[in-house]
PALUMVEX-504508 format. One line per 10 residues: number of its first residue (from 0); their letters; for each residue x, z, y of C-alpha. Coordinates in Angstrom, 1 decimal, padded with zeros to 4 digits. Example, Ala and Ser with C-alpha at 12.3 -4.5 7.8 and 13.67 -1.06 7.14 Angstrom:
! residues 2
0> AS> 012.3:007.8:-004.5 ~ 013.7:007.1:-001.1 $
This chain:
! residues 577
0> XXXXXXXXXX> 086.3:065.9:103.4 ~ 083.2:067.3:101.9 ~ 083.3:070.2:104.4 ~ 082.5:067.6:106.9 ~ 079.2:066.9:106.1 ~ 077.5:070.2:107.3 ~ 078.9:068.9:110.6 ~ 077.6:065.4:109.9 ~ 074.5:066.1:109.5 ~ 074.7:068.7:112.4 $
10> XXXXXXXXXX> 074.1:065.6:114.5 ~ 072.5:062.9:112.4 ~ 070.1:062.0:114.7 ~ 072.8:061.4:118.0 ~ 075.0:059.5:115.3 ~ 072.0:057.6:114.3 ~ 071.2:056.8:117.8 ~ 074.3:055.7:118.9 ~ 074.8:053.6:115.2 ~ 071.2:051.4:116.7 $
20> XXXXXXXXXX> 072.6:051.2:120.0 ~ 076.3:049.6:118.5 ~ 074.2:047.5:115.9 ~ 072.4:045.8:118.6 ~ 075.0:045.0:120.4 ~ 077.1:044.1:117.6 ~ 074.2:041.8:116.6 ~ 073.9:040.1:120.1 ~ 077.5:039.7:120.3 ~ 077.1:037.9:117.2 $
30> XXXXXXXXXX> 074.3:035.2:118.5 ~ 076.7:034.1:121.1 ~ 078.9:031.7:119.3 ~ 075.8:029.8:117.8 ~ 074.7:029.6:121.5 ~ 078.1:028.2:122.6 ~ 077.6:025.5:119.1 ~ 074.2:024.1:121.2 ~ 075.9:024.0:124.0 ~ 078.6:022.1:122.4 $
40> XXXXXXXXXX> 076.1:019.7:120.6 ~ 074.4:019.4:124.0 ~ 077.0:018.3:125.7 ~ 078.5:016.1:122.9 ~ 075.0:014.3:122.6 ~ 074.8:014.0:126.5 ~ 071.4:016.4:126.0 ~ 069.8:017.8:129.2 ~ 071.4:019.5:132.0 ~ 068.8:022.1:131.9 $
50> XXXXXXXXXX> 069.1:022.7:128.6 ~ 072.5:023.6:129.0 ~ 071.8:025.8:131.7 ~ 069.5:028.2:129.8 ~ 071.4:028.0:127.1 ~ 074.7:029.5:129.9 ~ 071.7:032.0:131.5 ~ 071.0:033.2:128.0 ~ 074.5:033.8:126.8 ~ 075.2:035.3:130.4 $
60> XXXXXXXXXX> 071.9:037.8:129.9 ~ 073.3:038.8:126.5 ~ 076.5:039.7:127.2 ~ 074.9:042.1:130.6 ~ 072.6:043.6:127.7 ~ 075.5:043.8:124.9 ~ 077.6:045.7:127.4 ~ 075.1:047.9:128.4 ~ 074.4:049.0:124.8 ~ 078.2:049.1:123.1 $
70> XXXXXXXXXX> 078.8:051.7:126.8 ~ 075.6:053.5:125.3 ~ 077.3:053.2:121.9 ~ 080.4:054.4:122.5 ~ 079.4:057.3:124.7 ~ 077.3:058.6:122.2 ~ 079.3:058.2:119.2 ~ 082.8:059.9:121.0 ~ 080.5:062.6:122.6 ~ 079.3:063.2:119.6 $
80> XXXXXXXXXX> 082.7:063.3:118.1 ~ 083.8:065.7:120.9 ~ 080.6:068.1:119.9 ~ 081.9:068.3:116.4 ~ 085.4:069.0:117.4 ~ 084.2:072.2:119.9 ~ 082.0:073.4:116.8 ~ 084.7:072.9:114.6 ~ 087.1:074.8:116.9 ~ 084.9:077.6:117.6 $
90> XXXXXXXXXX> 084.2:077.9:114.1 ~ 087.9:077.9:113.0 ~ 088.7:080.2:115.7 ~ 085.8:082.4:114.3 ~ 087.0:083.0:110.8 ~ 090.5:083.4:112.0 ~ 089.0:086.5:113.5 ~ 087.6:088.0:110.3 ~ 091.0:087.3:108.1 ~ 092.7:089.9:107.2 $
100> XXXXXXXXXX> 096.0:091.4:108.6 ~ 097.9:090.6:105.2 ~ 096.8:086.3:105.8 ~ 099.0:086.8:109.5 ~ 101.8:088.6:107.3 ~ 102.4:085.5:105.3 ~ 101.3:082.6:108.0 ~ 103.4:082.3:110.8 ~ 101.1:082.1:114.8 ~ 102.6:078.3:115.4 $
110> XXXXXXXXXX> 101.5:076.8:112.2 ~ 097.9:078.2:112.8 ~ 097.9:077.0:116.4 ~ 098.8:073.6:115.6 ~ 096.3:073.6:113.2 ~ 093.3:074.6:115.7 ~ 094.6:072.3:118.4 ~ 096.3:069.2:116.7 ~ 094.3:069.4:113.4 ~ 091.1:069.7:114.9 $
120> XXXXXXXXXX> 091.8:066.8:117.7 ~ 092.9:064.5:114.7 ~ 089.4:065.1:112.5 ~ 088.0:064.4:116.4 ~ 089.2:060.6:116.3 ~ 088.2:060.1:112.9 ~ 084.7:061.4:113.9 ~ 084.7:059.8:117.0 ~ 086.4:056.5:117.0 ~ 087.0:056.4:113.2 $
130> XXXXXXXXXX> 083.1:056.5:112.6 ~ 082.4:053.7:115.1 ~ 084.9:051.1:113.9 ~ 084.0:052.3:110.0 ~ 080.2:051.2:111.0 ~ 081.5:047.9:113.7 ~ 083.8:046.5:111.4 ~ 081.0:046.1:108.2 ~ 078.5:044.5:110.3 ~ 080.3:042.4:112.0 $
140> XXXXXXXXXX> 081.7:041.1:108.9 ~ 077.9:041.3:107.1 ~ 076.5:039.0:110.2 ~ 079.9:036.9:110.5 ~ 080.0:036.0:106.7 ~ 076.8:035.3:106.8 ~ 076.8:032.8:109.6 ~ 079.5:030.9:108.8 ~ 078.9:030.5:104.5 ~ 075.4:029.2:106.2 $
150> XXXXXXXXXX> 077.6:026.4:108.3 ~ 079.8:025.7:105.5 ~ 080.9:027.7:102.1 ~ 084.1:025.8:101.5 ~ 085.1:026.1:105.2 ~ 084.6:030.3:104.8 ~ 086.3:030.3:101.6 ~ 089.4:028.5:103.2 ~ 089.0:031.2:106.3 ~ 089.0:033.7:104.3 $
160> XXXXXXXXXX> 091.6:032.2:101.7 ~ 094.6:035.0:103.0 ~ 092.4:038.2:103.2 ~ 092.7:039.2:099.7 ~ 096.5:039.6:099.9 ~ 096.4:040.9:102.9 ~ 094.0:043.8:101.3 ~ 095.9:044.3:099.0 ~ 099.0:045.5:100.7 ~ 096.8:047.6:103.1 $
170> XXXXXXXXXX> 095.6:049.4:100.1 ~ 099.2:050.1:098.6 ~ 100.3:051.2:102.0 ~ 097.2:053.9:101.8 ~ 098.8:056.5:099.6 ~ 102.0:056.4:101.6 ~ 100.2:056.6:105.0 ~ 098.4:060.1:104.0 ~ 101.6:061.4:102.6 ~ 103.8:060.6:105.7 $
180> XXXXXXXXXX> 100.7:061.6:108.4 ~ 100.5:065.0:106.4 ~ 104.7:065.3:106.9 ~ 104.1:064.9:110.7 ~ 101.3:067.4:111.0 ~ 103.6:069.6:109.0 ~ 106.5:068.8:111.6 ~ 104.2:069.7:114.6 ~ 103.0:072.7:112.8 ~ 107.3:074.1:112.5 $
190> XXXXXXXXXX> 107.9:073.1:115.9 ~ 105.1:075.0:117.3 ~ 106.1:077.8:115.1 ~ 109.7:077.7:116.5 ~ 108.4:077.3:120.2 ~ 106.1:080.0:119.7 ~ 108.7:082.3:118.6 ~ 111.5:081.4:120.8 ~ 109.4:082.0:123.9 ~ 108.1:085.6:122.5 $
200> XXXXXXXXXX> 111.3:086.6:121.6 ~ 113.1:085.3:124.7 ~ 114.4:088.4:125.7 ~ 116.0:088.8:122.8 ~ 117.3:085.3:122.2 ~ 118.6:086.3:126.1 ~ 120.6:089.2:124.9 ~ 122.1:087.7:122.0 ~ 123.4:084.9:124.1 ~ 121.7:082.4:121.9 $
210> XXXXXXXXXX> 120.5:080.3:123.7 ~ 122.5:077.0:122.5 ~ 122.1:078.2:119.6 ~ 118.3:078.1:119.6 ~ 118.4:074.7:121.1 ~ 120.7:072.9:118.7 ~ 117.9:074.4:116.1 ~ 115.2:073.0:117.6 ~ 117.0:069.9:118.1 ~ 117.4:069.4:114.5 $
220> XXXXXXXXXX> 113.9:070.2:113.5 ~ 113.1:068.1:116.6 ~ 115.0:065.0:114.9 ~ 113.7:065.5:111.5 ~ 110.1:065.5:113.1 ~ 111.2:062.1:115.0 ~ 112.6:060.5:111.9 ~ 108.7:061.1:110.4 ~ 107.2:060.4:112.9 ~ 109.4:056.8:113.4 $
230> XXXXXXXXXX> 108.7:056.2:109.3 ~ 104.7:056.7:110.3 ~ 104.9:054.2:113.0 ~ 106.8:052.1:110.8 ~ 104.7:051.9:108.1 ~ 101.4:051.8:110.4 ~ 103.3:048.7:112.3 ~ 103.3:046.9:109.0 ~ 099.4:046.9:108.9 ~ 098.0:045.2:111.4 $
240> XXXXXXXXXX> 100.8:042.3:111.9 ~ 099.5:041.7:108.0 ~ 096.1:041.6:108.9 ~ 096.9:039.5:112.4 ~ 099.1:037.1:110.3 ~ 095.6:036.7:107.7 ~ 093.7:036.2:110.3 ~ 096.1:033.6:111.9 ~ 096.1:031.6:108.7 ~ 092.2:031.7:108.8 $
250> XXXXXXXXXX> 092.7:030.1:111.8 ~ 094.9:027.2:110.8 ~ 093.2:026.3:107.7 ~ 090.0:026.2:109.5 ~ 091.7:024.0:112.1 ~ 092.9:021.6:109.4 ~ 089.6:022.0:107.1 ~ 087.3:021.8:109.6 ~ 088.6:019.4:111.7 ~ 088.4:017.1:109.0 $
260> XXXXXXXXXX> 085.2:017.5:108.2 ~ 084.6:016.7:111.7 ~ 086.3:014.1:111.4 ~ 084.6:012.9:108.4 ~ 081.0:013.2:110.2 ~ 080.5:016.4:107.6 ~ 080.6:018.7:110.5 ~ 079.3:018.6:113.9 ~ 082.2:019.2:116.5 ~ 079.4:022.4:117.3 $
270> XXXXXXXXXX> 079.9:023.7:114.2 ~ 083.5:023.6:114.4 ~ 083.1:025.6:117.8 ~ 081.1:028.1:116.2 ~ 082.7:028.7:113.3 ~ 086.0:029.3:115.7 ~ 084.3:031.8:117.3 ~ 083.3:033.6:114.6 ~ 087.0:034.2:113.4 ~ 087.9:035.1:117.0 $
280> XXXXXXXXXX> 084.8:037.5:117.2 ~ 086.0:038.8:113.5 ~ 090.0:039.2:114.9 ~ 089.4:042.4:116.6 ~ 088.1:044.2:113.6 ~ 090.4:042.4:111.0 ~ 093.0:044.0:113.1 ~ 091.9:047.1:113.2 ~ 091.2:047.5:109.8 ~ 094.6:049.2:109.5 $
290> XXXXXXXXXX> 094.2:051.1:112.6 ~ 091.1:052.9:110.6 ~ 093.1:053.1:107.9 ~ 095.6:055.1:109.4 ~ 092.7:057.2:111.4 ~ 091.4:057.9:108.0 ~ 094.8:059.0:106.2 ~ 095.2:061.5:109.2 ~ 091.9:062.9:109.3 ~ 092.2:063.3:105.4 $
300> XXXXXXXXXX> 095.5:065.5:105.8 ~ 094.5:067.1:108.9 ~ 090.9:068.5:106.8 ~ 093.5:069.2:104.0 ~ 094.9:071.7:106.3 ~ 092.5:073.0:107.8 ~ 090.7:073.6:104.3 ~ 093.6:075.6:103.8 ~ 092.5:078.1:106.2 ~ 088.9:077.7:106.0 $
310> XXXXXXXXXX> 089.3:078.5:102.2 ~ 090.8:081.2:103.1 ~ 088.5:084.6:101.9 ~ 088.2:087.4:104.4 ~ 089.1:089.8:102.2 ~ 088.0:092.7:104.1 ~ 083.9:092.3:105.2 ~ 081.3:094.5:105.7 ~ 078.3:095.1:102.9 ~ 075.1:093.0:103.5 $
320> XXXXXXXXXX> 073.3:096.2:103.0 ~ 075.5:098.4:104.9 ~ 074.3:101.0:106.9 ~ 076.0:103.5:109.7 ~ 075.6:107.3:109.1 ~ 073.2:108.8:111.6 ~ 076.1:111.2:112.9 ~ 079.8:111.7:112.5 ~ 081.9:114.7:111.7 ~ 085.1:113.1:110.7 $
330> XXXXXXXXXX> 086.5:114.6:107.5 ~ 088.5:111.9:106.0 ~ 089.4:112.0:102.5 ~ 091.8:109.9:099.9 ~ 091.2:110.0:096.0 ~ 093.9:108.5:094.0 ~ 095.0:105.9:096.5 ~ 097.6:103.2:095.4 ~ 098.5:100.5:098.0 ~ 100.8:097.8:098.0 $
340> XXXXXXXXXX> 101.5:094.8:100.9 ~ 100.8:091.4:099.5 ~ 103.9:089.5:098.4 ~ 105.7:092.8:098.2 ~ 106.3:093.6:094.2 ~ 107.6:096.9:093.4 ~ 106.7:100.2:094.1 ~ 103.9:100.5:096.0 ~ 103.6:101.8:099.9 ~ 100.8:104.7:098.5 $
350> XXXXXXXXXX> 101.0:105.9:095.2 ~ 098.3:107.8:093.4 ~ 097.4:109.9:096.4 ~ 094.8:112.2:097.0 ~ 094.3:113.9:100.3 ~ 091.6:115.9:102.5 ~ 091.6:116.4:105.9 ~ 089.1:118.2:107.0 ~ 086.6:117.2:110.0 ~ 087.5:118.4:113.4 $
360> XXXXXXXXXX> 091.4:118.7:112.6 ~ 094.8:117.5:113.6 ~ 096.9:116.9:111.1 ~ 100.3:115.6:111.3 ~ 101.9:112.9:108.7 ~ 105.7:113.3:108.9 ~ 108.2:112.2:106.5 ~ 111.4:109.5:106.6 ~ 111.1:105.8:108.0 ~ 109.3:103.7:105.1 $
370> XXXXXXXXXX> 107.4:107.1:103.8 ~ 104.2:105.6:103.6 ~ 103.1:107.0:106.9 ~ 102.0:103.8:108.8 ~ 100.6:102.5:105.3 ~ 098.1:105.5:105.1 ~ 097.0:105.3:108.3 ~ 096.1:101.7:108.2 ~ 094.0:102.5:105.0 ~ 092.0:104.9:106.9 $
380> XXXXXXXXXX> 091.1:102.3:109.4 ~ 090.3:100.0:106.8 ~ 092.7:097.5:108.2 ~ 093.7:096.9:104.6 ~ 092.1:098.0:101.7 ~ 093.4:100.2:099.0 ~ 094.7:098.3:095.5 ~ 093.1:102.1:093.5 ~ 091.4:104.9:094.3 ~ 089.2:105.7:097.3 $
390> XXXXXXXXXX> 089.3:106.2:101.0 ~ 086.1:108.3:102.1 ~ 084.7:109.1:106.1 ~ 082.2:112.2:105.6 ~ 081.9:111.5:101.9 ~ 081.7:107.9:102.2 ~ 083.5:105.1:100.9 ~ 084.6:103.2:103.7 ~ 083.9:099.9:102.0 ~ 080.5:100.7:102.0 $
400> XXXXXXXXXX> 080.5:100.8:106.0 ~ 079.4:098.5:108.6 ~ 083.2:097.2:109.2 ~ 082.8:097.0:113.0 ~ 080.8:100.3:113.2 ~ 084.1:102.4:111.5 ~ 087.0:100.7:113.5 ~ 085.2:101.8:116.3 ~ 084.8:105.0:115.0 ~ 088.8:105.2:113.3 $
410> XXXXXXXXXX> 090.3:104.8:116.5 ~ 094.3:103.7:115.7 ~ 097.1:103.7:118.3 ~ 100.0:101.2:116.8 ~ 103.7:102.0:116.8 ~ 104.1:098.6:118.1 ~ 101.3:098.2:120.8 ~ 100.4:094.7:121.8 ~ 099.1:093.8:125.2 ~ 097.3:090.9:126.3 $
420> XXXXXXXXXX> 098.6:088.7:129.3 ~ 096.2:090.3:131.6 ~ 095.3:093.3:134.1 ~ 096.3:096.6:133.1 ~ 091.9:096.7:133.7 ~ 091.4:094.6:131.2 ~ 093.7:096.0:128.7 ~ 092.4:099.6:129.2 ~ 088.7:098.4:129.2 ~ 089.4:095.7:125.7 $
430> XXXXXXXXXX> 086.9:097.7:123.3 ~ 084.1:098.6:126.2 ~ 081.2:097.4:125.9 ~ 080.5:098.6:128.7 ~ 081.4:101.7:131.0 ~ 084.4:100.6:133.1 ~ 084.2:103.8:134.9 ~ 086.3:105.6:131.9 ~ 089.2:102.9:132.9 ~ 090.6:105.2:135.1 $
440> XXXXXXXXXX> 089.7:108.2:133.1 ~ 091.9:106.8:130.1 ~ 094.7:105.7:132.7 ~ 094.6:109.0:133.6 ~ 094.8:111.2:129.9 ~ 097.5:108.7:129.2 ~ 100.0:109.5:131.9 ~ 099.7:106.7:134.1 ~ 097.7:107.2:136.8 ~ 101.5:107.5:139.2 $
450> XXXXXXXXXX> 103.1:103.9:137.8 ~ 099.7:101.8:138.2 ~ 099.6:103.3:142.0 ~ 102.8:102.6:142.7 ~ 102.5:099.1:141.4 ~ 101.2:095.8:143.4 ~ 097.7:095.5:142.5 ~ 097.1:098.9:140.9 ~ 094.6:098.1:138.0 ~ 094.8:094.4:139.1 $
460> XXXXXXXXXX> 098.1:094.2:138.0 ~ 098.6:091.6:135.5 ~ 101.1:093.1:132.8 ~ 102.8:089.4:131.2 ~ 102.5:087.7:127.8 ~ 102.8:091.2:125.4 ~ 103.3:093.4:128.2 ~ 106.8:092.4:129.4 ~ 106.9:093.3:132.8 ~ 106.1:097.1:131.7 $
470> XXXXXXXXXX> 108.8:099.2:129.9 ~ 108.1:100.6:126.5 ~ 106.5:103.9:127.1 ~ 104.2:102.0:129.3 ~ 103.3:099.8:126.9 ~ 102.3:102.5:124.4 ~ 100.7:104.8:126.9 ~ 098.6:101.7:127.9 ~ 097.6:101.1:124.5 ~ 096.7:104.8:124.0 $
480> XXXXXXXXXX> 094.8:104.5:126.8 ~ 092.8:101.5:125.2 ~ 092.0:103.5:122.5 ~ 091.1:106.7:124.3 ~ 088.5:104.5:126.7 ~ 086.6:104.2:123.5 ~ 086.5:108.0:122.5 ~ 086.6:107.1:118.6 ~ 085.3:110.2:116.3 ~ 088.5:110.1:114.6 $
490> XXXXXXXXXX> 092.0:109.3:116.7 ~ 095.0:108.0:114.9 ~ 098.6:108.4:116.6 ~ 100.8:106.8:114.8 ~ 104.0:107.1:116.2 ~ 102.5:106.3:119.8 ~ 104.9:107.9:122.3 ~ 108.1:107.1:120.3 ~ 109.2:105.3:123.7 ~ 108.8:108.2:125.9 $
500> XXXXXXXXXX> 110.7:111.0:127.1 ~ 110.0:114.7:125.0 ~ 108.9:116.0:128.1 ~ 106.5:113.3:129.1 ~ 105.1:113.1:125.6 ~ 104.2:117.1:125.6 ~ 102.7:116.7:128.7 ~ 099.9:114.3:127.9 ~ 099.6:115.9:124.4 ~ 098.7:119.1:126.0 $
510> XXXXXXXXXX> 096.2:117.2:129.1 ~ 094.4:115.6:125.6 ~ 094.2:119.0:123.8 ~ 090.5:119.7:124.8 ~ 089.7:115.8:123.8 ~ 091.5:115.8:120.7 ~ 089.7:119.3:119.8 ~ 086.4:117.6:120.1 ~ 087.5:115.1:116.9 ~ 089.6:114.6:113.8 $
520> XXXXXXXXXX> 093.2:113.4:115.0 ~ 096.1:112.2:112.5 ~ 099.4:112.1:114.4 ~ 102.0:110.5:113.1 ~ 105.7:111.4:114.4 ~ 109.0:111.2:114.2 ~ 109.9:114.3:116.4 ~ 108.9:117.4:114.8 ~ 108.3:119.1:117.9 ~ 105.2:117.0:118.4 $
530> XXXXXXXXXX> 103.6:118.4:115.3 ~ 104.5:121.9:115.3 ~ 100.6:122.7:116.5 ~ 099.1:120.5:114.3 ~ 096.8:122.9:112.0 ~ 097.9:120.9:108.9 ~ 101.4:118.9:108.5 ~ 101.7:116.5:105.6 ~ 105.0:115.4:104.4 ~ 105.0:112.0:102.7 $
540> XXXXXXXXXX> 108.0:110.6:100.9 ~ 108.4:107.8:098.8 ~ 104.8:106.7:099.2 ~ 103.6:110.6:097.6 ~ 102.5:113.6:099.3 ~ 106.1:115.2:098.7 ~ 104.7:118.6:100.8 ~ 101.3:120.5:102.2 ~ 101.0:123.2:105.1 ~ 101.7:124.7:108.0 $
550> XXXXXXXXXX> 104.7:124.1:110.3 ~ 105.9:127.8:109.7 ~ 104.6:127.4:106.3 ~ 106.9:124.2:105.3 ~ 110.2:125.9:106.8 ~ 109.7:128.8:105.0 ~ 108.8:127.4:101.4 ~ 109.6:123.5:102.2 ~ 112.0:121.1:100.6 ~ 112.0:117.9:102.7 $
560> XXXXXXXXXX> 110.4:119.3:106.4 ~ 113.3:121.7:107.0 ~ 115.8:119.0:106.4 ~ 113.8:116.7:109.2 ~ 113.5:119.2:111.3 ~ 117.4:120.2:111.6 ~ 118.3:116.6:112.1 ~ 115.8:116.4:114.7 ~ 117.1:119.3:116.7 ~ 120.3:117.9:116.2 $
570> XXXXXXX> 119.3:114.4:117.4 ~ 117.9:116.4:120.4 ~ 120.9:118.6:121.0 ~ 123.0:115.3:121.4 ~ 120.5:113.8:123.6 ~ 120.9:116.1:126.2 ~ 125.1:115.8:125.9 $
């Protein structure tokens, strides 16, 4: 809870404004039984009529001004509550941004949504209407006690005779509360998880005809989620019955106490009145006391959770001191590189490699599925870091880079592009700054200025959560074209026009050959017949350089590349069958 206090003090001066404005009230609210024991008195002496009637024009003028301050109270208190819960958002959001790509390998997209939205909205109530009961309930009791040991001690004792009890079980209940809150927020989390996925994966829960499947899984983690959430409100319901029931004995023993009292001339019937109102002022927050018990235990396991991900380190971060090179020629260079994914033991993806590629080249990575090809590529963008060894831009260790300046100079086209659900526009234009204009230009290199015509609202056209409404070669030319917008110093292909014809895929490698000439391009590709004019063609197996040269070169003298590049032209031979 600790982490709260930066936020806390954010706003000190709104909570401390909106505290004064809920004491004040609290403290007139508190005035107006010993107004209703004069009246009492009054009338039971058979005092002046216009006594009486200032004594109703003052109780009536405190409650306007009482009701006037606990609006101002509560308003300020909950906005401020609200406030903490949009800085608190933005901020998770925020670091969420900067975590690596191996935190989203091992945390699944529902768990951290629930997180952001239900997490966040929990620490929200604690901050909002947690805070102003936490501050209500202590003074009312401070200025209630005190009132009422002033009328008569033994009387308060007897009202207060149950409370300890009562306390007592509250507390015991406390442990179990935070435990069973933190099993519901943990339910909510799966669920979303499972939603999540289900509806991102629809089309494939469609063609496996799963669908009842799916749903009798939900349904059970749907029923366990129920059951704790049933145990929560069963427990919670326990509270405040306990505290009512204390309260309720107050009542009666103050009843039977003080009436006799009255009766024996030890207490005025005023007294009696006042002291009744007191309890019944004191009911509300006597009640509640569980309520903020249970606001408490959630808050505490929904900051447990979201510690959890603020504790999490971005791992990969630009220097303090780091500066961007003046210029860029693009050689790219790996010395004794060794990389392995997080949670993956064994061998590694790279191992012990060393590499040049010299500035102003395209070279091709080829070698079998799980190579290392992908692996190596991502090291170059610094979209993980290297366990050994070095990765180097013009001499430069790329840790020692502004981070945003080199991915936007390591441009990288995914195998498996990802589109957001909006216009082809703004899925072209994602990483402008500005300089729409070369939109069309990209749409254009990419090969699909002829779909985006022929479709509805051209550019407009709004593509679908992950691009579903496009077919797979669209999707990958649109996310080359994302990349090419930008005109990064160095382009990465990796694998990006798997999904399209040969035919196709020649055709807007040869309308980028003046583009790509301009920079350092590392193409990575399944079909051979992509890299033949690459001026240097890498063959990677088993996470090692395995071969070095020339296409010509590596069928003449090669081991591994002549072996790919029969079963290639045998894949294409069957193709056209």
């Amino acid at each position: 809870m600790s982490r709260l206090w930066g936020y806390l003090a954010r706003y000190r001066l709104r909570y401390l404004a909106g505290i004064a404005c809920l004491v004040a009230a609290t403290s007139l609210t508190m005035t107006v039984p010993w107004l209703f024991r004069d009246a009492v008195d009054t009338i039971a002496a058979a005092g002046s009529q216009a006594h009486l009637v200032r004594i109703v024009a003052l109780i009536a003028a405190i409650a306007a001004v009482q009701a006037v301050l606990r609006t101002l109270s509560r308003s300020i208190i909950f906005n401020v509550g609200r406030d903490i819960e949009y800085d608190l958002r933005n901020d998770l959001f925020a670091h969420l941004e900067k975590l690596p790509l191996a935190y989203y390998q091992q945390h699944r997209t529902g768990d951290l949504m629930s997180r952001l939205v239900n997490d966040v909205t929990a620490i929200r109530l604690l901050l909002g209407l947690g805070i102003l009961n936490f501050i209500n309930t202590p003074v009312y009791y401070l200025y209630g006690l005190a009132i009422m040991l002033s009328i008569h001690p033994g009387l308060t004792l007897a009202a207060l005779s149950a409370y300890p009890l009562a306390l007592l079980a509250v507390k015991r209940t406390s442990r179990a509360l935070i435990e069973r809150s933190l099993r519901v927020q943990e339910g909510l989390a799966e669920m979303s998880s499972r939603i999540q996925e289900n509806l991102s994966g629809i089309h494939v829960v469609k063609a496996y005809a799963s669908e009842d499947r799916e749903v009798r899984s939900f349904a059970v983690l749907n029923d366990r989620f129920q059951e704790n959430s049933l145990r929560l409100a069963r427990l919670r319901g326990i509270i405040v019955p306990v505290m009512s029931i204390a309260g309720g004995v107050g009542s009666l023993m103050v009843l039977w106490y003080g009436g006799s009292l009255v009766v024996a001339k030890r207490l005025t019937i005023g007294d009696l009145v006042a002291f009744i109102g007191y309890l019944y002022v004191l009911a509300w927050p006597t009640a509640a006391m569980g309520w903020m018990l249970t606001i408490l235990q959630r808050g505490r396991a929904a900051m447990k959770r979201l510690n959890e991900v603020l504790a999490a380190v971005p791992a990969i971060t630009s220097p303090p001191d780091a500066a961007a090179p003046a210029a860029v020629r693009g050689e790219l260079a790996l010395e004794n590189v060794t990389f392995r994914y997080a949670g993956r033991p064994g061998a590694p993806a790279i191992d012990d490699v060393s590499l040049t590629i010299p500035a102003g080249r395209t070279v091709a990575l080829v070698g079998r599925t799980g190579a290392g090809k992908t692996s190596l590529v991502q090291l170059l963008a610094r979209l993980f870091d290297a366990e050994a060894g070095s990765v180097l831009l013009d001499g430069r260790d790329v840790r020692t880079l502004p981070l945003g300046w080199l991915r936007r100079t390591v441009g990288i086209v995914p195998q498996d592009p990802f589109l957001f659900s909006r216009s082809i526009r703004d899925n072209v234009g994602f990483g402008l700054e500005n300089g729409p204009e070369r939109v069309d230009w990209a749409v254009r290199m990419a090969g699909l200025t002829r779909e985006v015509d022929d479709m509805p609202a051209g550019l407009d056209t709004l593509v679908g959560e992950r691009g579903v409404t496009l077919s797979g070669g669209q999707k990958q030319r649109l996310a080359l074209a994302r990349v090419l917008a930008t005109a990064p110093s160095v382009l990465i292909l990796d694998d990006t026009l798997s999904s399209v014809d040969a035919a196709t895929e020649r055709g807007i490698l040869d309308g980028l050959r003046s583009f790509l000439r301009e920079r350092t391009t590392v193409i990575v590709a399944h079909r051979i017949t992509t890299v033949k004019e690459a001026d240097l063609v890498i063959v990677l197996d088993e996470g090692r350089i395995a071969e070095v040269g020339t296409h010509d070169e590596l069928l003449a003298r090669g081991r591994i590349y002549p072996q790919l590049f029969r079963e290639q032209a045998l894949e294409s031979e069957l193709e056209a069958i």
